[in-house]
C-alpha positions in Angstrom: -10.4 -87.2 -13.3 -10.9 -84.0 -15.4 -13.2 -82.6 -13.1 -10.4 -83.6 -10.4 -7.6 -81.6 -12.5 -9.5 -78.9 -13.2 -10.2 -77.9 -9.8 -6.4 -78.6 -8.7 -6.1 -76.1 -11.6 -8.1 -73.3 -10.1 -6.5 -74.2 -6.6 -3.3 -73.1 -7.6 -4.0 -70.0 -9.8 -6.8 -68.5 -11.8 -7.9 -70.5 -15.2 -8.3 -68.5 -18.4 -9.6 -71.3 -20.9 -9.8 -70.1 -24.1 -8.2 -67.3 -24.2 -9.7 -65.8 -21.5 -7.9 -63.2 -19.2 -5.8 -64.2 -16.7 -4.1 -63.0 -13.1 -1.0 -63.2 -11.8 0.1 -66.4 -10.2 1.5 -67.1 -6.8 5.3 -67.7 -6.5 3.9 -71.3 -4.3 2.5 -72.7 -7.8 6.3 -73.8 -8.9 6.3 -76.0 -5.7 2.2 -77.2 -6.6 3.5 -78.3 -9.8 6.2 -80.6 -8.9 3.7 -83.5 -7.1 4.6 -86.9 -7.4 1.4 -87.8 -9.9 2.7 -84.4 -12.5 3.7 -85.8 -15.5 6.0 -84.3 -17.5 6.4 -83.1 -21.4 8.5 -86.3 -22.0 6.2 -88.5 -21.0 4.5 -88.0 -23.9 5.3 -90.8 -26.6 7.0 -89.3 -29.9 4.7 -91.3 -32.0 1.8 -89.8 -29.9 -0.1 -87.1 -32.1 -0.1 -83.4 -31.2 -2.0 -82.5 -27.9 -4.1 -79.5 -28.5 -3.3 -77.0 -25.7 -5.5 -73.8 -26.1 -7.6 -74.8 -23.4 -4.7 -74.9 -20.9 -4.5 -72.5 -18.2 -2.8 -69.4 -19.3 -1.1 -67.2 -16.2 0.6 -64.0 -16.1 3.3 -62.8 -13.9 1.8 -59.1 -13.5 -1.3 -58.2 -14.4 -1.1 -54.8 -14.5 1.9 -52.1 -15.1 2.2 -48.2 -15.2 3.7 -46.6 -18.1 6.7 -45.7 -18.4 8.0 -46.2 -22.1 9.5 -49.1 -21.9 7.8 -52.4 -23.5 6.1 -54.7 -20.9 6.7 -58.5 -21.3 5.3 -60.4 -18.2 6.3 -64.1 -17.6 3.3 -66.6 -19.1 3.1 -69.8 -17.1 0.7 -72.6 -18.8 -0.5 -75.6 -16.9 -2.7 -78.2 -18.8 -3.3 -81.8 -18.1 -2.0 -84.7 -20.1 -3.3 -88.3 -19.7 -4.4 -87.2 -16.9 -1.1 -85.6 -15.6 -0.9 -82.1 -14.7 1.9 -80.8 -16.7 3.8 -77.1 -17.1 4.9 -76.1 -20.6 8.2 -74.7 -21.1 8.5 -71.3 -23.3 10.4 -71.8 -25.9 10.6 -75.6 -26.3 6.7 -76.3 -26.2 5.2 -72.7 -26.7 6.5 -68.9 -28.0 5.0 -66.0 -27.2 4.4 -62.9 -29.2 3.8 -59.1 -27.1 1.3 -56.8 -29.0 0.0 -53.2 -27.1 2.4 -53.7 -24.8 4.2 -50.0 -24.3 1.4 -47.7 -24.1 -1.7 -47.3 -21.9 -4.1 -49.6 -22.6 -5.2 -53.2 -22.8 -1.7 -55.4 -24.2 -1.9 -59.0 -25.3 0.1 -61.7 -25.1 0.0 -64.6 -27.9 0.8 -68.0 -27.5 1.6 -70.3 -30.1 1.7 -73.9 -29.1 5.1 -76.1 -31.3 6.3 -79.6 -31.2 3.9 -81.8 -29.0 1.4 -79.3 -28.7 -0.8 -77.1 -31.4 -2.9 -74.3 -31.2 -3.0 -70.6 -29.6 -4.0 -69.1 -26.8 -3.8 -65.3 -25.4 -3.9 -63.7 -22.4 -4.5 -60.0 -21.7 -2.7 -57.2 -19.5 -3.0 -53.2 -18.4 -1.3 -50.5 -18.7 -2.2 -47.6 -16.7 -1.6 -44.2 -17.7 1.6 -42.8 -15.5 1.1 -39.8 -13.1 3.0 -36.4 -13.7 3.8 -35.2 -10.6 6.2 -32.8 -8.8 4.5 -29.8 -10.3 6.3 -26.5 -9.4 5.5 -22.7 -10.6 7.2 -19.3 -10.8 4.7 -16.8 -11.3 4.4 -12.7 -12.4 1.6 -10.3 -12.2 -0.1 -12.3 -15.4 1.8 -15.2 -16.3 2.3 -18.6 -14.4 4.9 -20.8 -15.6 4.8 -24.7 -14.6 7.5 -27.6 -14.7 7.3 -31.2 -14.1 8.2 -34.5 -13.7 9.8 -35.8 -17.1 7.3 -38.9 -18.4 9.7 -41.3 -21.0 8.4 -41.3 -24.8 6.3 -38.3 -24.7 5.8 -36.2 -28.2 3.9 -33.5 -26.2 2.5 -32.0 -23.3 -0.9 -30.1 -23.0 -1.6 -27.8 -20.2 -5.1 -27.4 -19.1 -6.6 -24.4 -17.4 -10.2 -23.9 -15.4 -12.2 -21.3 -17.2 -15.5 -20.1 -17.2 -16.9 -23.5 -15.9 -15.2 -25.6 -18.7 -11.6 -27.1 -18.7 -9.7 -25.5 -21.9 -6.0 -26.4 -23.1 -3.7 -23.1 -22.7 -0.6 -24.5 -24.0 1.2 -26.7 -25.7 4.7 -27.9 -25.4 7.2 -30.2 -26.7 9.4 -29.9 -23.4 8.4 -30.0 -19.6 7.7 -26.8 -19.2 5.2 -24.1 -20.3 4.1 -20.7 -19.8 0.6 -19.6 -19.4 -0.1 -15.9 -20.2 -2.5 -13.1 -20.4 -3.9 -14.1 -16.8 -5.4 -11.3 -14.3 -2.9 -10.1 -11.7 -3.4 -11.3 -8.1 -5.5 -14.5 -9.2 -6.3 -18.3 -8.3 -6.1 -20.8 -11.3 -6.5 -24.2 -11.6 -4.5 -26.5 -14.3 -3.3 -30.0 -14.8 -1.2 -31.9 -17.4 -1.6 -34.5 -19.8 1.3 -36.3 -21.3 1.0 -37.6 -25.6 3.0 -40.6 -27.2 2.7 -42.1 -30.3 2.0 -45.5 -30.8 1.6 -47.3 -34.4 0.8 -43.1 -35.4 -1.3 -42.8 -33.5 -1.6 -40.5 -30.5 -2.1 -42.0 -26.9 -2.6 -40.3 -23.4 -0.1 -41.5 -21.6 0.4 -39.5 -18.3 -1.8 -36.9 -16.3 -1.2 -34.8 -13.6 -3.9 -34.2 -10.7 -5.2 -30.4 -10.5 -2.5 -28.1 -9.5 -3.5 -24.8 -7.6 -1.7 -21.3 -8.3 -1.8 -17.7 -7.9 -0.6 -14.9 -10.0 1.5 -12.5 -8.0 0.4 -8.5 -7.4 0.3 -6.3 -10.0 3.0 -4.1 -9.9 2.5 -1.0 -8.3 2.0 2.9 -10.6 0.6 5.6 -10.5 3.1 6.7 -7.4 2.9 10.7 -6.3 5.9 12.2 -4.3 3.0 14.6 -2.4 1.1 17.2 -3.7 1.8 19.7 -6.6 1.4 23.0 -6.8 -1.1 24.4 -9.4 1.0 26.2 -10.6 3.6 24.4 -11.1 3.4 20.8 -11.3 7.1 20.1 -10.7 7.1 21.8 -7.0 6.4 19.3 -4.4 4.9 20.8 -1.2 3.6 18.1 1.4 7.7 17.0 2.5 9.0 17.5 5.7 12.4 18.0 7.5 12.7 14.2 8.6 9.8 12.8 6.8 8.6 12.2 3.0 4.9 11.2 2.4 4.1 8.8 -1.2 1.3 7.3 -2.0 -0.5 5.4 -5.2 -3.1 3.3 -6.6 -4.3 0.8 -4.4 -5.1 -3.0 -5.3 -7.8 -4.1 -2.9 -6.7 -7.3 -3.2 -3.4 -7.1 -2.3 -2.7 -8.1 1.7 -0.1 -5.0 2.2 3.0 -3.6 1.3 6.8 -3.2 1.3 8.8 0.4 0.9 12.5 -0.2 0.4 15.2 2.1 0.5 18.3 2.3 -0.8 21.6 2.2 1.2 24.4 3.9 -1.1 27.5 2.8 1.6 26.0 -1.1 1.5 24.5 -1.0 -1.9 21.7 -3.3 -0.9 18.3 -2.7 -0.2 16.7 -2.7 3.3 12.7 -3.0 4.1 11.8 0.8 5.5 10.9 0.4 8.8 9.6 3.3 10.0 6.6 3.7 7.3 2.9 4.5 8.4 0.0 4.3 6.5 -2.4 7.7 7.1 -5.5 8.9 5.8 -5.5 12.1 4.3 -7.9 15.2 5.8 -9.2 15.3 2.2 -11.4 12.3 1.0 -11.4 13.0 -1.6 -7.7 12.6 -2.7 -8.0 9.0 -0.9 -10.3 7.5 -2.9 -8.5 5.0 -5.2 -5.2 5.5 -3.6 -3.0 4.7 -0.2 -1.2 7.3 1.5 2.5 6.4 3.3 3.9 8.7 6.0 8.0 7.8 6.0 9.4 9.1 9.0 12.4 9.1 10.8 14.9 10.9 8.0 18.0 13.4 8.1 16.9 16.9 6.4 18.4 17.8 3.5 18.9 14.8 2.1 17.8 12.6 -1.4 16.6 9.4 -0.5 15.6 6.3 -2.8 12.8 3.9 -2.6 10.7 1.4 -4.5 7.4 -0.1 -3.4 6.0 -3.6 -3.6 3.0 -5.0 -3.4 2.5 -8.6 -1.6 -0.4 -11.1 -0.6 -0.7 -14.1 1.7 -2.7 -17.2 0.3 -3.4 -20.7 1.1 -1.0 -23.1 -0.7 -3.1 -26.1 -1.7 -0.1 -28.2 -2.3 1.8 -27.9 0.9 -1.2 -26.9 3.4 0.6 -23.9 4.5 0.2 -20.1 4.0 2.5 -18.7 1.2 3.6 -15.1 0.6 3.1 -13.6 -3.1 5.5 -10.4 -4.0 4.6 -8.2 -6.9 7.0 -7.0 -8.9 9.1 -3.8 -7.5 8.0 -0.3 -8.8 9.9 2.0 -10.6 12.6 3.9 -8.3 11.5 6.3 -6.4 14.0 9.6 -5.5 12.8 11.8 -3.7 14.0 14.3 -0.6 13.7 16.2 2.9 13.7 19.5 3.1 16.5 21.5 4.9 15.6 22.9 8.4 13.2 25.9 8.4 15.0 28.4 10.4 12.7 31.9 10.3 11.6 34.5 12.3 9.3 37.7 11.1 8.5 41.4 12.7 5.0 43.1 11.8 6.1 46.7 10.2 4.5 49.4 9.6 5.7 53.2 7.5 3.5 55.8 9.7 2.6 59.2 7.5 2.4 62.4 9.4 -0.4 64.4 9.0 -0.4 67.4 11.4 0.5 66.0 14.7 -0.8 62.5 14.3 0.4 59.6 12.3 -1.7 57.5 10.0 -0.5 54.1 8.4 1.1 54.3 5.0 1.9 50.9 4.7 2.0 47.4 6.4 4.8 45.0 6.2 6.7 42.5 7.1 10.0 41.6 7.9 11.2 38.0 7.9 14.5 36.7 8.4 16.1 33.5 7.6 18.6 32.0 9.2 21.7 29.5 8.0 20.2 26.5 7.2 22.9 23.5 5.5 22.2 22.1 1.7 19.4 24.8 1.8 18.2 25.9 -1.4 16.5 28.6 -0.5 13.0 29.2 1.0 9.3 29.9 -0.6 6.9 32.1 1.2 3.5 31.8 0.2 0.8 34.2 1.2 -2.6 33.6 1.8 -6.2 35.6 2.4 -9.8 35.0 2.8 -12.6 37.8 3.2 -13.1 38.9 6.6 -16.3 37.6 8.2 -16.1 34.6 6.0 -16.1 31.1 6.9 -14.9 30.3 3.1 -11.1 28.5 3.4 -8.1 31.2 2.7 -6.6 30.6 -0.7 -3.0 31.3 -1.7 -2.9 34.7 -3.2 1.3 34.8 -4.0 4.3 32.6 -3.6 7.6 34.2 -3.6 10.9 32.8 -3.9 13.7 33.3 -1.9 17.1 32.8 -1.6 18.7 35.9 0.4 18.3 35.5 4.4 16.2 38.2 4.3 12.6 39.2 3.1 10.3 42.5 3.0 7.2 41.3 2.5 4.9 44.2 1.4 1.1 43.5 1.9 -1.6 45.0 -0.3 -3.5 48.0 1.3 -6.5 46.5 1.5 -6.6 44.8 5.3 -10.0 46.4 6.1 -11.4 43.4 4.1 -8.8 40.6 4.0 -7.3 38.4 7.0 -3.8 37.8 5.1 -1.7 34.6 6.6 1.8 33.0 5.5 3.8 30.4 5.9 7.6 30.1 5.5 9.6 26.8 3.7 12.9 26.2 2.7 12.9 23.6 -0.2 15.5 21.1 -1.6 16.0 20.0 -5.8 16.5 16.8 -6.8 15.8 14.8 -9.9 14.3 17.9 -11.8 11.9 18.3 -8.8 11.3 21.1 -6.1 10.5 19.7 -2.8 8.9 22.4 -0.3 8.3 21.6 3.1 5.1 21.8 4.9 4.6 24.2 7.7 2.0 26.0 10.0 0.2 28.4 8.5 1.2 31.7 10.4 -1.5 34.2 10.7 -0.4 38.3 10.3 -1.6 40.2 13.2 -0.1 42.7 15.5 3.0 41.5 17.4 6.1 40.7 17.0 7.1 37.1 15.5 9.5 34.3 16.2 12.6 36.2 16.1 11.7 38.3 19.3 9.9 36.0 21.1 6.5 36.0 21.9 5.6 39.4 22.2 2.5 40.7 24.0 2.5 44.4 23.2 4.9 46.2 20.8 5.8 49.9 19.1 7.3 50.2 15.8 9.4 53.6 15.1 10.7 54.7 11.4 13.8 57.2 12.1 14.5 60.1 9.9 17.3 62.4 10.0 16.5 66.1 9.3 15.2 66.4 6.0 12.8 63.4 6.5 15.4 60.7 4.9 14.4 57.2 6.3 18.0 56.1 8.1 16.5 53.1 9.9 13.9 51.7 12.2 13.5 49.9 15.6 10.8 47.7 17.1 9.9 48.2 20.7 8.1 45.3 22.4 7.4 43.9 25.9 7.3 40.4 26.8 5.7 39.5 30.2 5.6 36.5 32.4 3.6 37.1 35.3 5.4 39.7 37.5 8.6 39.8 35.5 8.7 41.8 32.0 11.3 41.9 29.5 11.8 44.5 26.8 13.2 44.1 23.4 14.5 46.7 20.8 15.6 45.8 17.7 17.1 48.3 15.4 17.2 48.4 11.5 19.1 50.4 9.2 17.4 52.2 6.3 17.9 48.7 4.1 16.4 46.9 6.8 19.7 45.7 7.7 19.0 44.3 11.1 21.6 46.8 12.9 21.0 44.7 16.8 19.5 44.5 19.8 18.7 45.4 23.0 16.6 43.4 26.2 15.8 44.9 29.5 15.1 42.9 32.6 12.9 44.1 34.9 15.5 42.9 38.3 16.3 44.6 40.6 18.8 46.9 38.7 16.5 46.5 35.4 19.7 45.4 33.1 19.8 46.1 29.7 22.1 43.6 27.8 23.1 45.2 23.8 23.9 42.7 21.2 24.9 43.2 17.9 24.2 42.3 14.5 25.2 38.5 15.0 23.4 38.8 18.1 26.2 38.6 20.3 26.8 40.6 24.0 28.6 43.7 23.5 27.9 44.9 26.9 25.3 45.4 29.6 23.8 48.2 31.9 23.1 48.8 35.0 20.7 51.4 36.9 22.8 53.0 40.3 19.7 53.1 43.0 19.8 55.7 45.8 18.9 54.6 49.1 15.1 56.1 48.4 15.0 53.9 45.2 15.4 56.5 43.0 17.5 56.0 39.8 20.7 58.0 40.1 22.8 57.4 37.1 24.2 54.2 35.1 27.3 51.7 35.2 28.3 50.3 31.8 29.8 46.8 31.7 31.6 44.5 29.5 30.4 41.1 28.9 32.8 39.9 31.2 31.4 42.3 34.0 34.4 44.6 33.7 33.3 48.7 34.7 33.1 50.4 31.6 32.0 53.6 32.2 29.7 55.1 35.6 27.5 58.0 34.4 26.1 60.0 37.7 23.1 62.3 37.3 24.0 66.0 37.2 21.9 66.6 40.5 23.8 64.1 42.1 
């Protein structure tokens, strides 16, 4: 009969004896229970003595739990057998248990003191798992990473651990869920996790733990920016910006995946990605090493313009499985500014010296003009040379500044040895900076320059009145296309005042159009043509073609 209770016992659920451990039973042992041959605890005589009842089966209704600070207290269910009745003790009335371990992580037991019809104790024992922390999230900066989480009940403290030279180290330690890991390398993968502390009887327990959690540090913010390049001789002149275009450019992060130019809209007051940035090399390889170079195109002249710079890199997310974009921290602003319009023309001079009936050169110059230019600030000529028969570069011999619409640039008498060259900018100010454009180099030789046109061949005549004053000059010089020539004289008072001038066609009347100092038509002249060809007098027009004057030759 014992041997037949016993194993209706272990049918139903699992038998501890002795205090052994137990397992949950199934919700079909209240109906197991209730047979017609289960006796009951008042079947039991009052008289009878006590039955002892720590070998009865001891059951549990959950084995295990997860922490979450809150006590555990699972439902005991004992089954013995009494004169050879299977019977179910009733908490409380036959049996009272006591919970010990019960809250934190770790093995909790469950005593059972036997009262009234029964005596003796039993136990049974139950888990507690530690809890997971989860939902892990992260804001990050060049060198810190700062990480939240899920809130886990009855915790004293957290401790943040962090992968490091082979060896898992704690970083931080916080009393709320949150903490800030510093001092970390810009632009870097790092690998932490969490462990949640309670304290149980003073004691400190583990009682939660995240899995590893995967982050990056954002770019290092980008220095080290240059507007162009300086002068040497003075740092705070800017010469490599142009008329529509700035060029910037700074330390480069090799590990960065690109970058972002803003610029500042003053109407909108918000910032807008640049779109019409591209990334160059410069001719010099020197200047490129260590740095990135930015071409910004697409700008009005004249004009300050604000920027800033970031730095940004795609990496794998581990927790979502998808590509994430890191942004580095925005640069310091950036002002900077186009240059106004260069607007220049220049005529080769010369001052001739009579010496008997021949003339020698007494000096070489030239004459630039400038013209109107809006928000100009005025203009920089810089003049270079190099040795003649020399492959060494030309350096910069002088830079002059200008501000009049008019220059004289004299040249040193020593062209038998030097090739001298120039180049012309107007340049704007802003924020304590000279911004210069950058131009073609123009190199001096004989002919006339922009103003006039290209020029194949030319004359150039200082006039004197009687005693040999200077009262002016005038430049003389043919431009040809094909068949068809045209000649320009331009005149020049003793100041070098430009005076006007005049351009002959080479039609069939060869017309001679006379502007004046603003270079507008004053009138135009005509050649009268006999029947033979021959050139028999003028006719004098106004601009409108209205006669003027007819001048006849006197043989005619």
């Amino acid at each position: 009969m014992l041997a037949l209770a016993l194993s209706a016992v272990m049918a139903i659920g699992s038998f501890t004896g002795f205090g052994g451990e137990v397992k949950a039973y199934a919700a079909e042992d209240a109906q197991a229970v209730v047979a017609a041959d289960v006796a009951t605890p008042g079947d039991a005589s009052p008289t009878d003595p006590q039955i002892d009842a720590s070998n009865f089966s001891v059951s549990l209704s959950t084995s295990s739990y997860v922490y979450d600070g809150a006590a555990k207290k699972p439902t005991v269910k004992i089954i013995g057998t009494v004169k050879g009745k299977r019977v179910t003790l009733k908490n409380g009335t036959d049996y009272a248990c006591t919970y010990a371990n019960n809250t934190y992580p770790g093995t909790a037991t469950v005593k059972i003191t036997y009262k009234d019809k029964y005596k003796g104790t039993n136990k049974a024992n139950f888990k507690i798992s530690k809890a997971k922390i989860s939902k892990i999230v992260s804001t990050q900066t060049a060198n810190s990473i700062t990480l939240k989480w899920s809130e886990v009940k009855g915790t004293k403290k957290y401790e943040v651990y962090m992968y490091k030279n082979g060896k898992w180290n704690v970083v931080c330690n916080s009393t709320t869920r949150k903490a800030t890991v510093g001092k970390l390398s810009a632009n870097t993968k790092y690998k932490f996790y969490v462990k949640a502390y309670g304290t149980n009887a003073g004691k400190t327990v583990l009682t939660a733990q995240s899995s590893a959690y995967f982050e990056y540090t954002r770019p290092a913010k980008v220095t080290g920016i240059s507007l162009g390049d300086t002068q040497k001789n003075n740092k705070n002149i800017i010469v490599s910006n142009y008329e529509s275009a700035v060029r910037l450019n700074w330390k480069y992060d090799e590990g960065v995946t690109g970058y972002k130019i803003y610029v500042y809209n003053a109407t909108t007051r918000k910032w807008t990605k640049f779109k019409n940035a591209r990334q160059y090399i410069p001719s010099n390889s020197k200047k490129s090493k260590g740095r990135i170079f930015y071409y910004l195109s697409g700008l009005t002249p004249a004009t300050v313009y604000t920027f800033k710079i970031v730095a940004y890199t795609e990496n794998f997310d581990y927790q979502t499985s998808k590509t994430k974009i890191y942004v580095g921290e925005a640069s310091d602003i950036i002002k900077t500014a186009t240059i106004p319009k260069v607007k220049y023309g220049f005529d080769e001079c010369y001052e001739l010296k009579q010496k008997g009936t021949s003339y020698d050169v007494y000096s070489r110059y030239y004459n630039i003009e400038f013209g109107k230019v809006p928000k100009n600030s005025g203009y920089y000529i810089r003049l270079y040379r190099n040795r003649k028969y020399s492959s060494g570069k030309s350096k910069l011999y002088k830079t002059i500044k200008v501000t009049k619409n008019k220059y004289k640039l004299q040249l040193p008498n020593d062209s038998q040895n030097y090739y001298y060259y120039f180049d012309v900018a107007s340049f704007s100010k802003c924020n304590g900076k000279t911004f210069v454009g950058v131009t073609m180099r123009t190199k001096i030789q004989t002919k006339i320059g922009k103003l006039a046109g290209k020029v194949d061949t030319y004359t150039y005549s200082i006039l004197r009145n009687k005693k040999g004053k200077i009262v002016g000059s005038s430049i003389q010089g043919e431009v040809r296309k094909g068949k068809k020539a045209k000649y320009i004289s331009k005149q020049y008072n003793a100041n070098m005042k430009y005076l006007g001038k005049s351009v002959t066609i080479n039609d069939k009347y060869n017309t001679c159009y006379f502007y004046n100092s603003k270079d507008k038509l004053i009138n135009y002249k005509r050649y009268i043509l006999a029947s033979d060809g021959k050139i028999i007098g003028t006719v004098l027009y106004s601009p409108r073609g209205k006669v003027i004057r007819k001048d006849l030759w006197p043989a005619y």
